[in-house]
N, CA and C atoms as a LAMMPS dump frame, in Angstrom:
ITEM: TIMESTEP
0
ITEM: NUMBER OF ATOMS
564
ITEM: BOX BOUNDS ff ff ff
-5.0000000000000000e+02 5.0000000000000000e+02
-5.0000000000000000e+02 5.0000000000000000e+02
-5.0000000000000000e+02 5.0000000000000000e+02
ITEM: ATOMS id mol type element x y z
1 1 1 N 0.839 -1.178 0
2 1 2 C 0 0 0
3 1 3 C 0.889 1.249 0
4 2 1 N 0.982 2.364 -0.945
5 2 2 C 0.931 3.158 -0.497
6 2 3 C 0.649 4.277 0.341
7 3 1 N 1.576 5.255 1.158
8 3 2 C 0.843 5.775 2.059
9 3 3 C 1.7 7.242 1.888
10 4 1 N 2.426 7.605 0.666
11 4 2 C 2.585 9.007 0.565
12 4 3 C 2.745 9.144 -0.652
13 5 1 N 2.624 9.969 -1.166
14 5 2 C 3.196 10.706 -2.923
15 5 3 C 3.668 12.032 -2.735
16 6 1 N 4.707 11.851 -3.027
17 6 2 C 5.921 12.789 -3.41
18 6 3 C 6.294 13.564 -4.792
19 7 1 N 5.619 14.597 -4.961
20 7 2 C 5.989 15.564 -5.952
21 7 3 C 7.194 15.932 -6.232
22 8 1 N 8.37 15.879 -7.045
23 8 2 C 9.256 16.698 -6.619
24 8 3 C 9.104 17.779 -8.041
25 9 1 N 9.825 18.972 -7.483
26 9 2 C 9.924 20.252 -7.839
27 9 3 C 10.627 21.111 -7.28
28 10 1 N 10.463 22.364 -7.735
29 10 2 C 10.673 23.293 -7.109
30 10 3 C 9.729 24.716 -6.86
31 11 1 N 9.647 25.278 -5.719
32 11 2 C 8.666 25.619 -4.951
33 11 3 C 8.951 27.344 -5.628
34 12 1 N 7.471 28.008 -5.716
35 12 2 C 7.65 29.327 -6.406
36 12 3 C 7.473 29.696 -7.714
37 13 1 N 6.946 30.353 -7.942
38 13 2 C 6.348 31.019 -9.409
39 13 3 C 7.339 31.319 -10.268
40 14 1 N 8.441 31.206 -10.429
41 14 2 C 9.777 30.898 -11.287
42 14 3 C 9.786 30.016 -11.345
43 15 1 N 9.461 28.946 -10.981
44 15 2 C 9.671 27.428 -11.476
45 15 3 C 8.197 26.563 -11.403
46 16 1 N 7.029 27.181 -11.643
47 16 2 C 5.802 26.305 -11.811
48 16 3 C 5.689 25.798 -13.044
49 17 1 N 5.991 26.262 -13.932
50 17 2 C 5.563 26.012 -15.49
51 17 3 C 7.323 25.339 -16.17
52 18 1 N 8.333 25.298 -15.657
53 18 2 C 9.72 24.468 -15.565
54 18 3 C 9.595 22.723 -15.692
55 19 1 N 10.331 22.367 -16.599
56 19 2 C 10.264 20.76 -16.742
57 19 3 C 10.757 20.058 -15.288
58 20 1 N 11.119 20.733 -14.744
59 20 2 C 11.771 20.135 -13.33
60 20 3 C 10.414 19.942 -12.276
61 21 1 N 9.485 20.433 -12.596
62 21 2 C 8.397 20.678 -11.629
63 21 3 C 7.46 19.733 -12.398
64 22 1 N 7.765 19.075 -13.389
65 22 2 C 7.133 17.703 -13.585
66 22 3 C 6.165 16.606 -12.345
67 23 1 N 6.965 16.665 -11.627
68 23 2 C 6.43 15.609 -10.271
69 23 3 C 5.419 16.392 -9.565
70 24 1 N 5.214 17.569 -9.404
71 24 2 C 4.801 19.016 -9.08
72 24 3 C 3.49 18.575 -9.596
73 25 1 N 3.122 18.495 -11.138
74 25 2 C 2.085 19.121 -11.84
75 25 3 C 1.154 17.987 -11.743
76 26 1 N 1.607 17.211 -11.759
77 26 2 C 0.895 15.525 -11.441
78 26 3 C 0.518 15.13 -9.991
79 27 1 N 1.138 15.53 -8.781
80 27 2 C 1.005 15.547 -8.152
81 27 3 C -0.196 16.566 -7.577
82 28 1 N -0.295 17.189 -8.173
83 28 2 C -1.073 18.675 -8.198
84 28 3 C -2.991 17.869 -8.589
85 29 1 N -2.461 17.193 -9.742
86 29 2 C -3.907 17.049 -10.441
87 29 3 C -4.171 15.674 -9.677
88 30 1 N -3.684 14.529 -8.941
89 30 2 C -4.106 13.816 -8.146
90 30 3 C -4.936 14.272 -6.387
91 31 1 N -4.196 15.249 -6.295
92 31 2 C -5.089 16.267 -5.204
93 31 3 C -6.604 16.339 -5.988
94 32 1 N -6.828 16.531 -7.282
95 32 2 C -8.048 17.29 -7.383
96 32 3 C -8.583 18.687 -6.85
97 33 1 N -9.593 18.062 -6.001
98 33 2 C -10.35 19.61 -5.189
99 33 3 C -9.558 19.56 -4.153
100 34 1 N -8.89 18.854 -3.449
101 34 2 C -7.793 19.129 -1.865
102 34 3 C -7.152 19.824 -2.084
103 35 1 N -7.368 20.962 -1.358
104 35 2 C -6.105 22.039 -1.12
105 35 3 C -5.266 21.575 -0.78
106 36 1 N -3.498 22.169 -1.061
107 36 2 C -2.401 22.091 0
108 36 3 C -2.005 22.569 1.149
109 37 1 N -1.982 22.515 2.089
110 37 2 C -0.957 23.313 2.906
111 37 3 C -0.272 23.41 3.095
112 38 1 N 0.648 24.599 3.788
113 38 2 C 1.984 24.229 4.003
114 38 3 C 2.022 24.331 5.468
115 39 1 N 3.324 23.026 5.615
116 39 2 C 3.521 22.5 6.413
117 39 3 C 4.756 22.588 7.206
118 40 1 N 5.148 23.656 8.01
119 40 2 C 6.781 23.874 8.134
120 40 3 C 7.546 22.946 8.917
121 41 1 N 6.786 21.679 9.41
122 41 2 C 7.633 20.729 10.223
123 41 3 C 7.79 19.57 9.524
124 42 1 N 7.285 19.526 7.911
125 42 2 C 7.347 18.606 7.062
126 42 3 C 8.203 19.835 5.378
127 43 1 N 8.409 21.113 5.813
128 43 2 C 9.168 21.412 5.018
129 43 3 C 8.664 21.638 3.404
130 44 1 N 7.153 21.39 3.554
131 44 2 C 6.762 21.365 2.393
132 44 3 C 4.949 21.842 2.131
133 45 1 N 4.538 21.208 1.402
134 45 2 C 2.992 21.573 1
135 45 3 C 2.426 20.11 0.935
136 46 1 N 1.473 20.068 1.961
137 46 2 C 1.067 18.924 2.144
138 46 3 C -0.737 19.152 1.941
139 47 1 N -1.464 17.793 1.192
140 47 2 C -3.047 17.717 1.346
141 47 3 C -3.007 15.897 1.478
142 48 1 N -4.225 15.871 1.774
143 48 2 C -4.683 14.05 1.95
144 48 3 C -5.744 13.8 0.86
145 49 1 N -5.709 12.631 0.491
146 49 2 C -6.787 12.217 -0.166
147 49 3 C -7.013 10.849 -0.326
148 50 1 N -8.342 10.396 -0.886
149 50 2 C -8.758 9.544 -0.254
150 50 3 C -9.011 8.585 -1.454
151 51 1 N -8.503 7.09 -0.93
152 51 2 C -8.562 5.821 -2.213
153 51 3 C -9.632 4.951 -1.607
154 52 1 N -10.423 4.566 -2.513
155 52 2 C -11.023 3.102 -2.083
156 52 3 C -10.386 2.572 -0.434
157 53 1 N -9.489 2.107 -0.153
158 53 2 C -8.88 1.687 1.036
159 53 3 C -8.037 2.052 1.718
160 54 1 N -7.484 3.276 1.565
161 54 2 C -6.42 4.057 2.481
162 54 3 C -6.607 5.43 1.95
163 55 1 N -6.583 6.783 3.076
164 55 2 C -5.732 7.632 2.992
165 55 3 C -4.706 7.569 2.345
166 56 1 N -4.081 8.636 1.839
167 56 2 C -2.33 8.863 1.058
168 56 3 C -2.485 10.261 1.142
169 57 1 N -0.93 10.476 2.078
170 57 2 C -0.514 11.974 1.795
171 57 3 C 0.296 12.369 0.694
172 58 1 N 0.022 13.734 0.37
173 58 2 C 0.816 14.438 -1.35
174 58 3 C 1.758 14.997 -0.346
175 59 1 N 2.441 15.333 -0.775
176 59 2 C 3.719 16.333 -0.527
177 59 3 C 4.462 16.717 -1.589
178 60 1 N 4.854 18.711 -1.741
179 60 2 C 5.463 19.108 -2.528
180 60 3 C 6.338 19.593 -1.349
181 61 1 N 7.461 19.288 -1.679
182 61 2 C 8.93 19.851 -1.234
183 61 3 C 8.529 21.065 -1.687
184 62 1 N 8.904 22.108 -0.083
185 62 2 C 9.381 23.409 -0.114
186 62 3 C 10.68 23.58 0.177
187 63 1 N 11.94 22.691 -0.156
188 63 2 C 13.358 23.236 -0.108
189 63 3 C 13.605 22.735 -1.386
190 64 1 N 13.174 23.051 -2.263
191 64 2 C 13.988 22.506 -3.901
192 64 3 C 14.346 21.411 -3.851
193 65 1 N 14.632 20.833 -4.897
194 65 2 C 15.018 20.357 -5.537
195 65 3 C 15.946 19.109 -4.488
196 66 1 N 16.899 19.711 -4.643
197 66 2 C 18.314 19.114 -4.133
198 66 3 C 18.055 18.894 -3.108
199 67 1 N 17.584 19.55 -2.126
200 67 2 C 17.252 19.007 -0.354
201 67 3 C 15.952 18.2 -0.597
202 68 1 N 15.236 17.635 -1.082
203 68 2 C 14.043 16.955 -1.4
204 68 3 C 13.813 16.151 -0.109
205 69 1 N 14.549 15.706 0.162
206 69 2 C 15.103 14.208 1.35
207 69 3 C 14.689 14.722 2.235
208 70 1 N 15.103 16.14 2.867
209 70 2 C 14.43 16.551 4.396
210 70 3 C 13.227 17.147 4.416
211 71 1 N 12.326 16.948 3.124
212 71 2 C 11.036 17.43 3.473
213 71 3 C 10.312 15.524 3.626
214 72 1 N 10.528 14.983 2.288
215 72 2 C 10.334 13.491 2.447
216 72 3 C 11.008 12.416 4.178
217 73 1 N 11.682 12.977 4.533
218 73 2 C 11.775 12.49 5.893
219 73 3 C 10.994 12.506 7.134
220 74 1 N 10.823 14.007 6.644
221 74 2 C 10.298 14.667 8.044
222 74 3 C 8.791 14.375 7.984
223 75 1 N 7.977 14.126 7.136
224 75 2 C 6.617 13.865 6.753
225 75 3 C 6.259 11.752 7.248
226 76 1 N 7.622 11.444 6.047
227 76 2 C 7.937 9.952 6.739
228 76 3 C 8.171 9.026 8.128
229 77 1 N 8.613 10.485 8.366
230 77 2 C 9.118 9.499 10.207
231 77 3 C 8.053 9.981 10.968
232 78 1 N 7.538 11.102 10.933
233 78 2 C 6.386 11.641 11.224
234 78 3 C 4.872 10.845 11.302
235 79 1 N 4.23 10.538 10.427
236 79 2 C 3.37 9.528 10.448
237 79 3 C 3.875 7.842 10.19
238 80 1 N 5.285 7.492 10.536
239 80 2 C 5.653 5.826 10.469
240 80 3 C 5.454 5.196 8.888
241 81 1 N 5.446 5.936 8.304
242 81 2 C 5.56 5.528 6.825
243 81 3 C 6.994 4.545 6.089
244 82 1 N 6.746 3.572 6.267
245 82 2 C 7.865 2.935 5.637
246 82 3 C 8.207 3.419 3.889
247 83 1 N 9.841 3.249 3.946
248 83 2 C 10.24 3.544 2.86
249 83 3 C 9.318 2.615 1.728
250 84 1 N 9.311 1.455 1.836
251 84 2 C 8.431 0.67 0.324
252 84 3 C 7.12 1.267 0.099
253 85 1 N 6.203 1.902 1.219
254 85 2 C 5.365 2.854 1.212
255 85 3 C 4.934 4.148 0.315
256 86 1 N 6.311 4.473 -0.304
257 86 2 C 6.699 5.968 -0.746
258 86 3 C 6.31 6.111 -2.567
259 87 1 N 6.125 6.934 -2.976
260 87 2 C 6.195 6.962 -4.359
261 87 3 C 6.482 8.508 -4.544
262 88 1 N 7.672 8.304 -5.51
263 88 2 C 8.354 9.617 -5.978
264 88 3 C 8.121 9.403 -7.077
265 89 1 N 7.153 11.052 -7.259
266 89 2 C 6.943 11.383 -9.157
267 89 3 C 7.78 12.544 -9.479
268 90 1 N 8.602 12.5 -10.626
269 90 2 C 9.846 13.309 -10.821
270 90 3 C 10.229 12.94 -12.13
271 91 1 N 11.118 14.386 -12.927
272 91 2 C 11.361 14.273 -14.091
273 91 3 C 12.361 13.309 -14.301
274 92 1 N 12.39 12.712 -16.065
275 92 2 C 13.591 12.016 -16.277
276 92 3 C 14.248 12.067 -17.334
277 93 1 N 15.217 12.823 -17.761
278 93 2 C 15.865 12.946 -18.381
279 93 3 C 16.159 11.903 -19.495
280 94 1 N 15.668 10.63 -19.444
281 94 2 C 16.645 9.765 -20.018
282 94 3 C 15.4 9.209 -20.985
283 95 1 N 14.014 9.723 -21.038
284 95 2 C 12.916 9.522 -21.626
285 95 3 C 12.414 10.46 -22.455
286 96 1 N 12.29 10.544 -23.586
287 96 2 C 11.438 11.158 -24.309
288 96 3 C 10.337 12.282 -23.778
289 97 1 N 9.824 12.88 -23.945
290 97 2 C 8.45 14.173 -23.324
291 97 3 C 7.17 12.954 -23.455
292 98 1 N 6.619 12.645 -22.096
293 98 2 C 5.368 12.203 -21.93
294 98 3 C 5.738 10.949 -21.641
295 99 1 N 6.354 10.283 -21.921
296 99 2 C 7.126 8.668 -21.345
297 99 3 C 6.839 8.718 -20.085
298 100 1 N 6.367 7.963 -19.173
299 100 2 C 6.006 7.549 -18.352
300 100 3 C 6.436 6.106 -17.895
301 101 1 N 6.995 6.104 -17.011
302 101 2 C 7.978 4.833 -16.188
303 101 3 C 7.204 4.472 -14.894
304 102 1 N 6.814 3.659 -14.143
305 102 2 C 7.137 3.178 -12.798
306 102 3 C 8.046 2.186 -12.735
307 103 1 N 8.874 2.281 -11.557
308 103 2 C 10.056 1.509 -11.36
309 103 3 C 9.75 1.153 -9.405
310 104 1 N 10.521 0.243 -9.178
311 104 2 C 10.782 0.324 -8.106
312 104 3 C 12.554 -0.091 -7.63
313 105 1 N 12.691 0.633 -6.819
314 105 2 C 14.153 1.104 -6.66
315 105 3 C 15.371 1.327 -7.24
316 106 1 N 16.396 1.38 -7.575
317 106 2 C 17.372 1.49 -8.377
318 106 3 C 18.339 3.161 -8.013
319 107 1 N 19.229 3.233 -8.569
320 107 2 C 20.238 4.501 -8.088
321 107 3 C 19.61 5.935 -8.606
322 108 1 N 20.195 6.648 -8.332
323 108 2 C 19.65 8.247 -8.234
324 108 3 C 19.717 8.44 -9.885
325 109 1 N 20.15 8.074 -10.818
326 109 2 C 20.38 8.259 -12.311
327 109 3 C 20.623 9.613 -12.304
328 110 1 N 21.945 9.877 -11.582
329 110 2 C 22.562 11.679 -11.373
330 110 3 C 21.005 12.593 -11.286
331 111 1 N 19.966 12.147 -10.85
332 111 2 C 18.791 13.351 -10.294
333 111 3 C 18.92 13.645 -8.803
334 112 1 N 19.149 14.713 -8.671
335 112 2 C 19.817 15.4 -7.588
336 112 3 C 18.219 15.173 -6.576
337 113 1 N 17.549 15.581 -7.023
338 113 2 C 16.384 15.313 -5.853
339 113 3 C 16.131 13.519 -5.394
340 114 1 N 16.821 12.708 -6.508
341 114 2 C 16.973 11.15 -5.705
342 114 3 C 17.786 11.122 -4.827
343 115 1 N 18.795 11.703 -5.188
344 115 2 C 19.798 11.762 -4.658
345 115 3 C 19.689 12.266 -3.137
346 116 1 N 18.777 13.229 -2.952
347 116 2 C 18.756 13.705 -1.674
348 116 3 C 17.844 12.799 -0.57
349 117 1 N 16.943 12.462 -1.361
350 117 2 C 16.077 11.453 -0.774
351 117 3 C 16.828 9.929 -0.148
352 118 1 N 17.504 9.794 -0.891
353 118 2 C 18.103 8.286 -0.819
354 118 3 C 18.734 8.336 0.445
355 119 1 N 19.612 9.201 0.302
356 119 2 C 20.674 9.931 1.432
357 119 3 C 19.979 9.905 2.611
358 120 1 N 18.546 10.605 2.556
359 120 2 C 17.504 10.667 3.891
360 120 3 C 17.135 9.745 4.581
361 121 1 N 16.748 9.247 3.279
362 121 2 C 16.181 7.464 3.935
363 121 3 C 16.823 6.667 4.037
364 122 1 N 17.974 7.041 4.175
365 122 2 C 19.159 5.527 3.811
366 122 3 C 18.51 4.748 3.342
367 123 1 N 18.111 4.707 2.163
368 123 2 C 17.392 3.366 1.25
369 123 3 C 17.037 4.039 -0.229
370 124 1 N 16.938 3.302 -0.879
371 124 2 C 16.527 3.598 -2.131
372 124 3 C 15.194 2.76 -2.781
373 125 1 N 14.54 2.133 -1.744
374 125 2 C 13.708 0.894 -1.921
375 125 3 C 12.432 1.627 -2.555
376 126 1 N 12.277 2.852 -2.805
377 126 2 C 10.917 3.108 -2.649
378 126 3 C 10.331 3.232 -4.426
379 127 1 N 9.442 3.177 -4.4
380 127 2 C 8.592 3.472 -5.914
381 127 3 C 8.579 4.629 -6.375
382 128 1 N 9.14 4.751 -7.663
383 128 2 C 9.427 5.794 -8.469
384 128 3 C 8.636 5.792 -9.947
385 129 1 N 7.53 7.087 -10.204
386 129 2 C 7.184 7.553 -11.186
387 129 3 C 7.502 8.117 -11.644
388 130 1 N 8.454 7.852 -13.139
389 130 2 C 9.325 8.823 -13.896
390 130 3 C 8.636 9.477 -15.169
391 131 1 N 8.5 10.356 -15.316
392 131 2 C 7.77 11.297 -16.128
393 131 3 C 8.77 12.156 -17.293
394 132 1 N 8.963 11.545 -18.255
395 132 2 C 9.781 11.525 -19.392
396 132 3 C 9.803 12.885 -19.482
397 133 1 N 11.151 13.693 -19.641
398 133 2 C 11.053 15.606 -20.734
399 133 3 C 11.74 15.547 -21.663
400 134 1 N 12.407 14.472 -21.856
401 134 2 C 13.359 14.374 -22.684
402 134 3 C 15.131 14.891 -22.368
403 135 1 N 16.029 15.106 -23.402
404 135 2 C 17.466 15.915 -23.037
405 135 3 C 18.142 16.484 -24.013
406 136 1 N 18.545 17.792 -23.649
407 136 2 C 18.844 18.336 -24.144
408 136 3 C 20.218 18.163 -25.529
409 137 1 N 20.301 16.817 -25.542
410 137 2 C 21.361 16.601 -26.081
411 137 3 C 22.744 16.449 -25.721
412 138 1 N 23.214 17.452 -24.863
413 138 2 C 24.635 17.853 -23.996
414 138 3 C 24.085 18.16 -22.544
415 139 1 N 25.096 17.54 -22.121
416 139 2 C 25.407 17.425 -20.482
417 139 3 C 25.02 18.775 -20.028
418 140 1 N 26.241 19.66 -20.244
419 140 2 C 26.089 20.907 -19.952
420 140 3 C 24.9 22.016 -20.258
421 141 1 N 24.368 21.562 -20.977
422 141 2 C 23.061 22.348 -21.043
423 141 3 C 22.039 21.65 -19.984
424 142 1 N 21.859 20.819 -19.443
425 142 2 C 20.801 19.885 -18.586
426 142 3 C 20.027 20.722 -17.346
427 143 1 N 20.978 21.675 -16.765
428 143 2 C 20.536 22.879 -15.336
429 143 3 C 19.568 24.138 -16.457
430 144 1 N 19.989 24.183 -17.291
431 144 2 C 19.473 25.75 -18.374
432 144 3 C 17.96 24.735 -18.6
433 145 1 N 18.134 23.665 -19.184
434 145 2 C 16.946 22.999 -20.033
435 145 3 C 15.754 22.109 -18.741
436 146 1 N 16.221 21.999 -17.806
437 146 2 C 15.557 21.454 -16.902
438 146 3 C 14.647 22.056 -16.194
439 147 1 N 15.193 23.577 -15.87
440 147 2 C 15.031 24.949 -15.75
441 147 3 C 13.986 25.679 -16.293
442 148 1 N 13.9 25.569 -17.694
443 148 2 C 12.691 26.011 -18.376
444 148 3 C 11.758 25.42 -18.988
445 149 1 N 10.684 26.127 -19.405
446 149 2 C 9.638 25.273 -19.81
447 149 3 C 9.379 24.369 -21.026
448 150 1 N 8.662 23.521 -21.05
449 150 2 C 8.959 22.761 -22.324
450 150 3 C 8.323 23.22 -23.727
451 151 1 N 8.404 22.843 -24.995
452 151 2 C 8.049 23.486 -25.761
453 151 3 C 6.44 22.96 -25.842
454 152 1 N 5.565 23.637 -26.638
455 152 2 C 4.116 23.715 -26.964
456 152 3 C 3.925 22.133 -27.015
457 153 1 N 4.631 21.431 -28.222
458 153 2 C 4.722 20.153 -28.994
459 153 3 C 4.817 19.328 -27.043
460 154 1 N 5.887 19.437 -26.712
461 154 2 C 6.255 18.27 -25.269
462 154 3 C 5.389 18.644 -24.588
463 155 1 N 5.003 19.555 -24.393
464 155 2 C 3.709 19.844 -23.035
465 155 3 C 2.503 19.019 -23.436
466 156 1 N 2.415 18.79 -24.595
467 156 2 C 1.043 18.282 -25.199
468 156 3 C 1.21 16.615 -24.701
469 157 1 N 2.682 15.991 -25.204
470 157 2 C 2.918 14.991 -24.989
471 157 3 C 2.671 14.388 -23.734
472 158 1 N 3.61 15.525 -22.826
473 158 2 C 3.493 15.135 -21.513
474 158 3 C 1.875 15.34 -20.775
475 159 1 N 1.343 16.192 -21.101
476 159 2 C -0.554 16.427 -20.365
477 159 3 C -0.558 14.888 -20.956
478 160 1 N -0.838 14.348 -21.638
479 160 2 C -1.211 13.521 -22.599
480 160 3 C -1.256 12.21 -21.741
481 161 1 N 0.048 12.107 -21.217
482 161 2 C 0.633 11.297 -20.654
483 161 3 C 0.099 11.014 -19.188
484 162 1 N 0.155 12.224 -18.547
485 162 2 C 0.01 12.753 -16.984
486 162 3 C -1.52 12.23 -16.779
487 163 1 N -2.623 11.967 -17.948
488 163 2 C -3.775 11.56 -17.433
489 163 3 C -3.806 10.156 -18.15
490 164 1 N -2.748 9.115 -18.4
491 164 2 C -2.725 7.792 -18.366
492 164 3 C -2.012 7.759 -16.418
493 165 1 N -1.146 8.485 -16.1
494 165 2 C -0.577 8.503 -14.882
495 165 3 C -1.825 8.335 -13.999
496 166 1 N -2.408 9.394 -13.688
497 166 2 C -3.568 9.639 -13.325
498 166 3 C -4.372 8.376 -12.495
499 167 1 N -4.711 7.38 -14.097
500 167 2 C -5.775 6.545 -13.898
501 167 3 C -4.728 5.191 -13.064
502 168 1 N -3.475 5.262 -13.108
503 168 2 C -2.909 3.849 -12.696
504 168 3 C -2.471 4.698 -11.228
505 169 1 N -2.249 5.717 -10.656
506 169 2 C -2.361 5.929 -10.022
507 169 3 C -2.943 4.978 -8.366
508 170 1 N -4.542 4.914 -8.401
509 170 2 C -5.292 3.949 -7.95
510 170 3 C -4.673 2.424 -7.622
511 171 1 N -4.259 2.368 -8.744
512 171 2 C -3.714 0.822 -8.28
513 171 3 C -2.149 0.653 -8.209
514 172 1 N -1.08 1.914 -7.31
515 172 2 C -0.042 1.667 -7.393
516 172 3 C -0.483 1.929 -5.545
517 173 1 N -1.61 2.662 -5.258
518 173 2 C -1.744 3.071 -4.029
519 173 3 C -2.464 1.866 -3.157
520 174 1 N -2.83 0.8 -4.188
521 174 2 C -3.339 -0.377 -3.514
522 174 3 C -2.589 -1.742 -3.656
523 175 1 N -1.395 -1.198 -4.26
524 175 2 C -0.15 -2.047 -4.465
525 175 3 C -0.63 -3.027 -5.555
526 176 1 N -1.247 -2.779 -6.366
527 176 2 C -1.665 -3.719 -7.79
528 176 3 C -0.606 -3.088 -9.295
529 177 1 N 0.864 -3.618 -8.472
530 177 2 C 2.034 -2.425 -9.386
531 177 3 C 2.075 -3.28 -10.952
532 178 1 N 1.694 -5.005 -11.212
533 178 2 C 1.336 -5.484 -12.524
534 178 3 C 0.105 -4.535 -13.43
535 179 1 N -0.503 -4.412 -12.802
536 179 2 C -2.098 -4.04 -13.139
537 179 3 C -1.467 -2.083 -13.429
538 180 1 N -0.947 -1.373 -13.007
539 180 2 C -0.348 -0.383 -13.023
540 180 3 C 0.889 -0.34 -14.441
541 181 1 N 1.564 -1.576 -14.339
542 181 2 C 2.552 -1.723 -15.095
543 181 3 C 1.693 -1.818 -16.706
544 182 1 N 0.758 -2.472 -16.379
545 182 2 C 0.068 -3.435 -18.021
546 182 3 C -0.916 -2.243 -18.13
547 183 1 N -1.031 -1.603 -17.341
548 183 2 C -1.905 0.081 -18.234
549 183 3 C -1.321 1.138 -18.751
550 184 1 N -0.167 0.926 -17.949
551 184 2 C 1.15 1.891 -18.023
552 184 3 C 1.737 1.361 -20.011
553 185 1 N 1.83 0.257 -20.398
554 185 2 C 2.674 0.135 -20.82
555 185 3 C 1.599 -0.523 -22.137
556 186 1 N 0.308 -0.113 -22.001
557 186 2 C -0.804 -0.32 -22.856
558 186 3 C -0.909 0.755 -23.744
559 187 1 N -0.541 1.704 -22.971
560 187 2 C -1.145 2.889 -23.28
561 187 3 C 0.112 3.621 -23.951
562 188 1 N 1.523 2.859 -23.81
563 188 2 C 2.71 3.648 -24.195
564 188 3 C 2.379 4.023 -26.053
């Protein structure tokens, strides 16, 4: 079962409409009508909502990016949430615009907000929704292109995408991750 979802992004009206705030925008439209709040002993913007059989808390990191880990901790140890519990939705570089991945565990793939998380939880065990933007081609452009928004064409891809996310959603939060996988990968 899931029992949190993890947006990552970055927090602020300079970076809402940014490919980095991918995990952000999805996370956003699984709230629905639940407001967020913010939450300063969880470091972030937190709402609840409600599945067939469990509660699940959202959380958007309010320390960027890179510190991701001490808002995801402090929310985690907080209500006893085990790491296999967790699902991080976040951009991925290594996918096309609108590609859509669930994985469960594996290394930070140089994303600095895994990276911070992993570090937090000493573990890397947890479920990851990767939400394709594509890359810029060169290394060195990756902070400039991650940074800004995507073009007309990828935004389309990715909305596109974000409401196949959406519907498997449901059954990653009731741990039915085949049934998630075979809609996920129906629909590619």
């Amino acid at each position: 079962m899931c029992l949190l979802i993890v947006g990552l992004g970055n927090p602020g009206i300079r970076y809402v409409n940014t490919r980095h705030n991918a995990g952000f925008w999805l996370v956003e439209q699984i709230a629905g009508q639940e407001q967020f709040r913010t939450e300063t002993k969880f470091h972030g913007q937190v709402c609840r909502v409600k599945f067939p059989s469990t509660d699940c808390w959202l959380l958007k990191p309010n320390t960027f990016m890179n510190n991701s880990g001490q808002a995801v901790i402090a929310l985690a140890n907080y209500y006893k949430i085990p790491v296999e519990q967790i699902l991080i939705v976040h951009d991925d570089l290594d996918f096309p615009p609108g590609t859509i991945r669930l994985k469960k565990g594996g290394s930070d793939g140089k994303h600095n907000g895994l990276k911070s998380i992993i570090s937090h939880l000493g573990s890397n065990n947890f479920l990851r929704l990767r939400i394709g933007i594509g890359h810029p081609g060169r290394s060195g452009n990756v902070t400039n292109y991650v940074l800004n928004g995507p073009t007309q064409n990828e935004q389309i891809e990715i909305a596109a995408k974000m409401d196949v996310a959406l519907k498997i959603i449901p059954f990653i939060v009731e741990e039915k991750l085949d049934k998630a996988m075979q809609q996920l990968h129906s629909n590619s």
